[in-house]
C-alpha positions in Angstrom: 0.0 0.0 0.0 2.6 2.3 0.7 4.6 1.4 -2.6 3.6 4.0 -5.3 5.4 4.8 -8.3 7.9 2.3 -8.2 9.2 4.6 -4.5 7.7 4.8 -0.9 5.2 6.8 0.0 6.2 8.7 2.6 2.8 10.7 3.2 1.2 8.1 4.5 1.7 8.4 8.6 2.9 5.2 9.2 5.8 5.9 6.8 6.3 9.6 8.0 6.5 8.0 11.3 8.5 5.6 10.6 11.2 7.4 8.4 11.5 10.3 11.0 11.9 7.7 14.2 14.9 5.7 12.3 17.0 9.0 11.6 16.7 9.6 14.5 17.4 6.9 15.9 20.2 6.6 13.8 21.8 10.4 15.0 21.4 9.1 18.7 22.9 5.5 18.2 25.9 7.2 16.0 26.7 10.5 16.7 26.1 11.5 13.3 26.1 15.3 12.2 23.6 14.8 9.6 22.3 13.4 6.5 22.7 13.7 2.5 20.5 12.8 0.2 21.1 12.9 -3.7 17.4 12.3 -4.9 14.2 14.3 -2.8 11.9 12.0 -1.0 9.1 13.2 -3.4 7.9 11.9 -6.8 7.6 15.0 -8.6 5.3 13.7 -11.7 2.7 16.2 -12.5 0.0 13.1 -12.7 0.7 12.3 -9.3 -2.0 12.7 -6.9 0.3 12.3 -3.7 2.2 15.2 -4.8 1.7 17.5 -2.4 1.3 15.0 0.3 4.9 13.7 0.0 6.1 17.1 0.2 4.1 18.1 3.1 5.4 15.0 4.7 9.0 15.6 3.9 9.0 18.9 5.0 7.3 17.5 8.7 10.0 15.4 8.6 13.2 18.1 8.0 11.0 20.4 10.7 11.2 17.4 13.6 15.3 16.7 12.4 15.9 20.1 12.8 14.0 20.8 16.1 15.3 18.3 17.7 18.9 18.5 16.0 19.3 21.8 15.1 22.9 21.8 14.8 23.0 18.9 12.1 24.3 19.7 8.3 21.2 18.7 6.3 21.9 18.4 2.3 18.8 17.3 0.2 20.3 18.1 -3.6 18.3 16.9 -6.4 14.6 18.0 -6.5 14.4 20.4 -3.2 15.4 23.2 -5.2 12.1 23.3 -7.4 9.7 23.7 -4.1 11.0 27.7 -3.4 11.8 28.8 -0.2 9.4 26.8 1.5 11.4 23.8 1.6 14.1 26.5 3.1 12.1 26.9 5.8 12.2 23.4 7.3 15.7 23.6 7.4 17.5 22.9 4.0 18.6 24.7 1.5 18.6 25.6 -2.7 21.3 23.7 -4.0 24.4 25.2 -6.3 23.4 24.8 -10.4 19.9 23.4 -9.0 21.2 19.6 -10.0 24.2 17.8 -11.3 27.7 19.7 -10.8 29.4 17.8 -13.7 29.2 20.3 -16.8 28.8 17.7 -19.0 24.6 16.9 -17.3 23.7 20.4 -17.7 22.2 20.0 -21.0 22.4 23.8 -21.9 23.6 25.0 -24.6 26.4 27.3 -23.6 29.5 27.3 -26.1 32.4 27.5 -24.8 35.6 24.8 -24.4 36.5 26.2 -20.9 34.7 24.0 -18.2 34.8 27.1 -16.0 32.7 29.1 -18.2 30.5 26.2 -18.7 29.7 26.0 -14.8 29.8 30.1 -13.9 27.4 30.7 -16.9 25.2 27.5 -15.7 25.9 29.1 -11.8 24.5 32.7 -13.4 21.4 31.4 -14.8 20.6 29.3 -12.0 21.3 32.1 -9.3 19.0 34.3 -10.8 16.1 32.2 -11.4 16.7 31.6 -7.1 16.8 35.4 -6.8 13.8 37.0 -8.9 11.6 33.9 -9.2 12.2 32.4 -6.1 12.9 35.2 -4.0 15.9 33.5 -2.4 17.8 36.7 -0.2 21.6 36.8 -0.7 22.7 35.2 2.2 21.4 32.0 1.3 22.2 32.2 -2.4 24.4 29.3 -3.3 27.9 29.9 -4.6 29.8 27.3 -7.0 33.7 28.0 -7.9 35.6 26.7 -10.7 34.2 23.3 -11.8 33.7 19.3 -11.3 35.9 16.8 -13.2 33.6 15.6 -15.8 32.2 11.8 -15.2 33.2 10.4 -19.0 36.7 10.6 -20.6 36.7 11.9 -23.9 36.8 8.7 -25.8 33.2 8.0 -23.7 34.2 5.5 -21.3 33.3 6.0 -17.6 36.7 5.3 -15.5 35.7 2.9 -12.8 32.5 2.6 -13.1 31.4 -0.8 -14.7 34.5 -0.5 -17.2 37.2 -2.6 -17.3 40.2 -1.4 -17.1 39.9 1.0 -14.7 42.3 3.9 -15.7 43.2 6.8 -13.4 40.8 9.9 -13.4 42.9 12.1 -11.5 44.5 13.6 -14.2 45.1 17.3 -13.2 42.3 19.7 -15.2 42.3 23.1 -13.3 40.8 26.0 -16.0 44.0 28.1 -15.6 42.3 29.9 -18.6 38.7 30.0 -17.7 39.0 30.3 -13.4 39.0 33.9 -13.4 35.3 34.3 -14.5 34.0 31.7 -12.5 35.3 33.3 -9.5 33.8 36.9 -10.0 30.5 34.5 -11.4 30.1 33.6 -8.1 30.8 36.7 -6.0 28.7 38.5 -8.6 25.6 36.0 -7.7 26.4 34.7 -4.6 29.1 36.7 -2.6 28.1 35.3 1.0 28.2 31.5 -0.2 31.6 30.8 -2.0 32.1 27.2 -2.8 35.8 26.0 -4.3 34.9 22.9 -5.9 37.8 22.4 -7.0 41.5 23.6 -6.1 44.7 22.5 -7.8 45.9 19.5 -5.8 45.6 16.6 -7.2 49.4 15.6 -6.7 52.1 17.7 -4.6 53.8 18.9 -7.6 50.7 20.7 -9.0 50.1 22.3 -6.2 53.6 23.3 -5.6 53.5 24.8 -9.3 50.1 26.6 -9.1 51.1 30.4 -9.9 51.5 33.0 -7.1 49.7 35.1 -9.3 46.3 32.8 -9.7 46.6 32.2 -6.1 46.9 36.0 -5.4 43.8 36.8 -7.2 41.2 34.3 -6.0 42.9 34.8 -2.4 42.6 38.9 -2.7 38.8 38.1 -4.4 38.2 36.1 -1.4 39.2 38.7 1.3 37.0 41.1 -0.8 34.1 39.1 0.2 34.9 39.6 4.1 35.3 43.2 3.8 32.6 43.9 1.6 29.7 42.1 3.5 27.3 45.0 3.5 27.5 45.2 -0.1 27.3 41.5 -1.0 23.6 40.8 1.2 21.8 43.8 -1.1 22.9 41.6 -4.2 20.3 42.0 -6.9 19.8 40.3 -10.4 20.2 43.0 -12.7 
């Protein structure tokens, strides 16, 4: 009965109940600081009649975690995003890009051969749907620096997953050329949140080699941030 849609259906109480015990359950028995989850808890097909039921139950269930928790680091990803601010309310958040970090998912047509651009120009569009649509205040505007190493090589394959042989994906690919706009993308759009997801580290001798320069600019962009607060929460899309 509770099976719907190929998922559970967490709006029936016996579910709810359920669900929200065993977390927390599972924060008291581990010490956990809090939970991720990559997919919402809600089946967001427009022909389903539960719809709003799920989410009202989901959002019961964030309210109780956060009550009871409220220091916990709660990260819902996915689908929360396309609920508003209401979701924001119960204690989550609108996640960077709204979706998939790897520029490669996006599935927008933005032409350029820098990965950085890719991701800041996904992070603007994204940041001000939050903003003027969703009425998202600065403060809680996510940021999103520099870019995620792509899933699929070139040639297609998938390193290590379900491909034999596994070949090393840690090949260093830091936009030396394209960093620069990502970082003023995101103080541009989202000057209280900044995210690196990605420094230039992947051995020692890449990191030893990263130039004083590049360093010196996202380090000085970075301290403009901390000075600049007042500016930063009366962002506005233009």
């Amino acid at each position: 009965e509770a099976w719907v849609g190929g998922g559970t259906d967490i709006s029936m109480p016996g579910v709810k109940d359920w669900l929200l015990s065993t977390l927390k359950a599972f924060i008291h028995k581990t010490g956990a600081k809090g939970f991720a989850s990559d997919c919402g808890y809600v089946n967001d097909a427009p022909d389903n009649p539960r719809r709003y039921s799920q989410w009202r139950a989901w959002q019961d269930i964030i309210k109780a975690l956060r009550k009871e928790f409220p220091d916990i680091i709660m990260d819902h990803r996915s689908s929360a995003h396309k609920w508003g601010p209401w979701h924001q309310l119960s204690g989550s958040y609108d996640e960077p890009l709204s979706g998939d970090e790897n520029p490669e998912t996006y599935g927008v047509p933005i032409a350029s051969l820098s990965t950085d651009h890719v991701a800041a120009d996904m992070l603007r569009q994204v940041n001000y749907k939050y903003a003027a649509f969703q009425l998202i205040p600065a403060v809680r505007i996510p940021g999103f620096m520099f870019h995620q190493t792509e899933r699929t090589a070139d040639n297609g394959t998938s390193p290590c997953f379900y491909e034999k042989p596994c070949f090393n994906n840690n090949t260093r690919d830091f936009d030396l050329l394209g960093y620069k706009y990502s970082v003023i993308s995101n103080i541009g759009t989202a000057g209280l949140n900044n995210v690196l997801c990605m420094i230039p580290a992947r051995d020692f001798k890449e990191y030893s080699l990263f130039p004083k320069e590049d360093l010196h600019f996202i380090s000085k962009w970075l301290r403009w941030t901390d000075e600049h607060i007042s500016y930063l929460e009366n962002t506005v899309p233009i």
